[in-house]
Each structure stands twice: as structure tokens, then as C-alpha cells.
N, C-alpha and C positions, 0 to 999 in steps of 0.2 A: 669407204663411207659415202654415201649419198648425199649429195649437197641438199638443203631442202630452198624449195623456190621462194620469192618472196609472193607476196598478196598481191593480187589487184588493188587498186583503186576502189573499187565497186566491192573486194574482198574485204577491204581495210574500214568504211564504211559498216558494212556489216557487224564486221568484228564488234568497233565500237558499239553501235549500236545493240548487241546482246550483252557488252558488258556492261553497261550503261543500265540495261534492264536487270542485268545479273544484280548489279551493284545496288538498284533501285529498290529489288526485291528481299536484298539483304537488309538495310536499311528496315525494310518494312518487318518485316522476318525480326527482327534486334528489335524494332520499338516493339513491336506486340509482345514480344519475351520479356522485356521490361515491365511493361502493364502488367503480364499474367504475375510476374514474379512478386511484384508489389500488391496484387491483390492477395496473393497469398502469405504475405508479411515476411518476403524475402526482401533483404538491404541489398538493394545491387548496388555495385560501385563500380569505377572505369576498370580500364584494363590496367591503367600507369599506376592506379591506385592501389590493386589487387595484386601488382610485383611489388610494391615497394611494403605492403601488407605482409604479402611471404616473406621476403628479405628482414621482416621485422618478425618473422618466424609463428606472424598469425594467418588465420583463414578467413577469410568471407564465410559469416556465421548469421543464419538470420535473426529475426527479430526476437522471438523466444530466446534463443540462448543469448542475446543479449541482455535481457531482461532476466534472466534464471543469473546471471554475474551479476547484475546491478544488485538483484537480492541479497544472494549472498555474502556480497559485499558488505550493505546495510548489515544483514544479519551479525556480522563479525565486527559491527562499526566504524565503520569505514563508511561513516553516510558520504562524506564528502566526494569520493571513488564511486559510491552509486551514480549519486547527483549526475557526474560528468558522464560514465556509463549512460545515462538516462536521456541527457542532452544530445550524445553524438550518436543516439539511435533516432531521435527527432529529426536531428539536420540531415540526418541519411533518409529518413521515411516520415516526410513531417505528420502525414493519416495516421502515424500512430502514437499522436498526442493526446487524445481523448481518452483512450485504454489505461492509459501509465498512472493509475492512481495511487501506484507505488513512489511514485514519483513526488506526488505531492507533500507525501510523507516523508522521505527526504529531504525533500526540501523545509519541511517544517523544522527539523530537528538540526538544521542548521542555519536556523534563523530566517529563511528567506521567507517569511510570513506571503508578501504581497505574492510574491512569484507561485508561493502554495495553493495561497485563495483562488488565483486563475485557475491552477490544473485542476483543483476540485470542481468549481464552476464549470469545468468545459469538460470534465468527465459524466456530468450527469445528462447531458445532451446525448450520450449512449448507453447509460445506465440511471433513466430517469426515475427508478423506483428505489435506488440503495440509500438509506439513511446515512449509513458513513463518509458518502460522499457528502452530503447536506451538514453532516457534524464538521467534520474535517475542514472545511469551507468558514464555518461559524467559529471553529477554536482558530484558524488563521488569521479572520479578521481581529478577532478581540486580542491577539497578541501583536498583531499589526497595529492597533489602534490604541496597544496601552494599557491591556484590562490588565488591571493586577497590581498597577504601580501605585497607584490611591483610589482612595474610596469615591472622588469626583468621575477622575477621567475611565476608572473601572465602570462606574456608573451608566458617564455617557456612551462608552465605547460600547456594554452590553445593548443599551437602547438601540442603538445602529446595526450592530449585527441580527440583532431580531428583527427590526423592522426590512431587513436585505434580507434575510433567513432563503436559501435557496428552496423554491416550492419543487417538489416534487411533484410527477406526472400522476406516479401510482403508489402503491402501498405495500411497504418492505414486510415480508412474508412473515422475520424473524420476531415473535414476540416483544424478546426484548427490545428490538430497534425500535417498535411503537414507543416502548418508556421513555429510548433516550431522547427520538423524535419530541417526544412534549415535554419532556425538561430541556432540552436546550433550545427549543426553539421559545416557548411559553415562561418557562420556570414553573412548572409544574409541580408542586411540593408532591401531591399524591405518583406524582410520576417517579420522582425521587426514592419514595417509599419502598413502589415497586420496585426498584432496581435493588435497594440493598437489599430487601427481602429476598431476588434471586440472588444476590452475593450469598447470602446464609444457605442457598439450597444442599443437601446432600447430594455427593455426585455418584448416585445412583444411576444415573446412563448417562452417554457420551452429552444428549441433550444439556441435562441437570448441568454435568459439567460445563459445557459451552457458556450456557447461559451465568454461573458465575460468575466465570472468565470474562465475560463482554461487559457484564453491569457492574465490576469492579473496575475493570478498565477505563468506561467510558465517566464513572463516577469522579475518577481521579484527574481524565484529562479535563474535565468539566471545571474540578475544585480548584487545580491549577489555572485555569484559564479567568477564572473570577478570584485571582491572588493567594487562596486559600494554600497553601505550599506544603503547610503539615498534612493536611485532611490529604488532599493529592499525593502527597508520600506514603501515607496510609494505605490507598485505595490500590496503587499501582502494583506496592507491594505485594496486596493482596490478590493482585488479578496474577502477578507473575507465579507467586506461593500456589495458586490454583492445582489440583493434577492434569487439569487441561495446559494452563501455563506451561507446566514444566514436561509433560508428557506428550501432548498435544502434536502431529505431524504435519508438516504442509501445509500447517494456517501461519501466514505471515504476519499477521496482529500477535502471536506469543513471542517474534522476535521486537517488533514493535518495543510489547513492555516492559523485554530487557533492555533496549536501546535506551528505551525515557529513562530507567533506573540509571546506566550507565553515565549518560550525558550528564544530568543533575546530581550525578554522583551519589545517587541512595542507592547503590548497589552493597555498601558495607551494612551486613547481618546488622537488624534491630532486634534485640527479644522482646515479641511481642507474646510470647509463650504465656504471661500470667496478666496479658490486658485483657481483657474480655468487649471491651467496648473503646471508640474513638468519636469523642463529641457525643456521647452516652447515649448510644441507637445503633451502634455495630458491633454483632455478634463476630468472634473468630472461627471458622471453620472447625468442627469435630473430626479429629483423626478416626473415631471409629465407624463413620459412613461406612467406611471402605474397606468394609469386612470383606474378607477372601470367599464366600458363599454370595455375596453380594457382585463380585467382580465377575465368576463364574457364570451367572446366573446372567446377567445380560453383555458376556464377554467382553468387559471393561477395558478400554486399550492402556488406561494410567494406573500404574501400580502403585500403591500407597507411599507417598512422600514424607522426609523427615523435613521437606520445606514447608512442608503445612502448620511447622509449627510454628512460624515465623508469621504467617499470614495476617 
């Protein structure tokens, strides 16, 4: 075996100084991968972090699928497991605070009103045109501030919240969002109108659908929010009874208004089958929109519901 010699002086020098540079250029090399990975909405985490991650038999998963778990979570109610899901994707990538207006939602439905009002408020800094965020924002104040408990502090707390009403940049594209835009922000009776008038539409296309689904929705979080608690059991129902509600894919507002059912507990069946009206100006949906020539004809994705008769 060949002995190997040692270094020079002048060799050992050297050395250092390339690994020095080696060392320097990995550093540089690791922060840049950091940067790119966070631009891209990857969660990096240390190394000690990402073994004891394994060892806990999970993976470094980025932001998406942490967000697709925090959904699902919600969706099966388990707000409370989003909430924290939602948090320890913040403290790991705080830039993607503004996005999570899934979040806020969460947080609404268990109470954290003030903490909800922030995330809607600093969601519309990147989505300065979505009414929902502008809603969402105006129903967390007024439950922050008491709407609902008497007819005084309901009062003032709505006067605050309009007068704070988050302005939006530009103009939410969706019909219906203009309605609920001027009833919540104004109290817009003609605004009101329109919206149960889309509640009553036949859901003759996926639109039709939509649109009753939103304005029964946003009707209820409304009614709720200014203490009205029947009229809001009514509404939510009805946006759940929808066939967009119940049929509906991949829109996270149909789990939304099982969530509200669930929590406030009006998820047990009402028969609402021979009410025709609630506060005498709401029609219940007709099961025979949804004739089978009709479904056909603009390939309908919700197939006719026995929860429609509930609505």
C-alpha cells in the first residue's frame, strides 16, 4: 500500500481556501434554492426538521397540499384541525398569508371573529376585486362587535361595519356578488330583492344553479349576522338544498354551508315540503325545473335532488 504524503504548507493553504470557496458557493447555491422554492409555494424546512418529519412518518409537502388538508379537514368539520393546518403553513411561508381566505373562514366558524376580519382585510390586497372577501370581512366585524345580541348594539355594530366596509379596487364580475355587494355594504332593499329572486331561479344551467346557491347563501349569512337566526336557518338551508349545493364539485362555499348547518346545529331535516314562503316573499324551489330533457340539453352536472324538497 502506498503511504500518501502530507500537504505543503502552501498545499494546505490552498486547500482551505477552495473549500472555503466550495463551502461559500454552497451556502450561495442553498439560499438561492430556498428563494426559488418559496417563490414557488414550497414550505422548506431544516434538515433536523425534515428527520424528525420522517420519523413522525410525514414528508415535506408544499403549500398546496397543505392547503387541499386544511380543506378537507374543514370540509368534514374539523374547523378547528384546518385552523392549525392553516397557521403552521403561515409560520413555515408567512407570503402566503394573503391567499388563505380559506382561512378566514375557519377561523369564523370558530369564533375567532377579530383574527377572521384581519385575514379577509389582507386578502383583498391580492384579490382587490372579490366581493366575498369584502363580505366575509363585514360578517366578522359585526359578530366581533355584537350584531345580533339586541337591537341597540346590532344597530351600532352594523353602523361601523358599513362605515369600515372594505372598498374594493375593481368590480367582481359575478352578477350576483354586485347584489350582495349593495346589500351588505348599503342595506339595499332593491338589492335584497334581487337576490331572492335568484334564490327562486330554475336551475336550468350550471349558471342558474350557481346563482341560487350564492344568493341563498349569502342571504342567510347576512340574516344571521343582523340576529335574525330563523330567516338565516331558512336561507342556508336553502342554499345547501340547492342541486348546486348538494351536487356541486370543487367549489368550497357548498361545504361552507354544510359547515354553518352543522355548527348551529340545523342540520336535522326541517319539512319545509308544504311552506311555500318564510317572512311571505320566498318562493321554495320547484322539483320540476329539472326535467331530464332539460338536464340533457345543457349537460346539467346536478341530477335531480329529494333535498329539494327541504329547501
Amino acid at each position: 500500500m502506498t503511504q500518501k504524503s502530507s500537504p505543503s504548507s502552501s498545499e494546505k493553504d490552498d486547500d482551505d481556501s477552495n473549500e472555503k470557496e466550495t463551502s461559500s458557493t454552497g451556502a450561495a447555491t442553498t439560499t438561492s434554492r430556498r428563494t426559488l422554492l418559496l417563490s414557488l409555494g414550497v414550505v422548506v424546512v431544516s434538515s433536523s426538521t425534515s428527520i424528525e418529519a420522517a420519523n413522525a412518518g410525514e414528508m415535506m409537502i408544499d403549500s398546496r397540499t397543505f392547503v387541499s388538508r386544511a380543506m378537507q379537514k374543514f370540509e368534514r368539520n374539523d374547523v378547528e384541525g384546518a385552523t392549525m393546518d392553516f397557521d403552521a403553513l403561515i409560520e413555515k411561508s408567512p407570503g402566503s398569508k394573503p391567499y388563505l381566505w380559506q382561512r378566514g373562514i375557519a377561523l369564523y366558524y370558530v369564533d375567532e371573529f377579530r383574527e377572521a376580519e384581519k385575514q379577509f382585510r389582507e386578502d383583498v390586497r391580492v384579490n382587490p376585486n372579490d366581493t366575498e372577501e369584502a363580505a366575509w370581512a363585514f360578517l366578522s366585524q359585526m359578530r366581533k362587535g355584537g350584531g345580533g345580541e339586541d337591537d341597540a348594539s346590532s344597530s351600532s355594530s352594523l353602523k361601523k361595519a358599513r362605515e369600515e366596509f372594505v372598498e374594493l379596487a375593481g368590480r367582481d364580475s359575478r352578477k350576483v356578488m354586485g347584489s350582495v355587494l349593495r346589500l351588505y355594504k348599503t342595506g339595499d332593499e332593491e338589492a335584497k330583492r334581487t337576490l331572492e329572486s335568484l334564490s327562486k331561479k330554475p336551475a336550468d344551467s350550471t349558471q342558474s344553479a350557481s346563482d341560487a346557491f350564492y344568493a341563498s347563501l349569502y342571504l342567510g349569512l347576512y340574516s344571521e349576522a343582523l340576529g335574525n337566526a330563523e330567516e338565516a336557518k331558512y336561507w342556508v338551508k336553502k342554499a345547501n338544498g340547492t342541486p348546486y349545493g348538494q351536487r356541486a364539485s370543487g367549489d368550497f362555499m357548498t361545504s361552507v354551508a354544510k359547515v354553518h348547518l352543522a355548527r348551529r346545529k340545523w342540520d336535522v331535516v326541517d319539512d319545509y315540503s308544504d311552506k311555500r314562503t318564510t317572512g311571505g316573499n320566498v318562493e321554495v324551489v320547484s322539483t320540476h325545473a329539472f326535467d331530464s330533457a332539460t338536464r340533457r340539453l345543457e349537460r346539467f352536472p346536478f341530477p335531480e335532488s329529494y333535498s329539494m324538497r327541504i329547501v
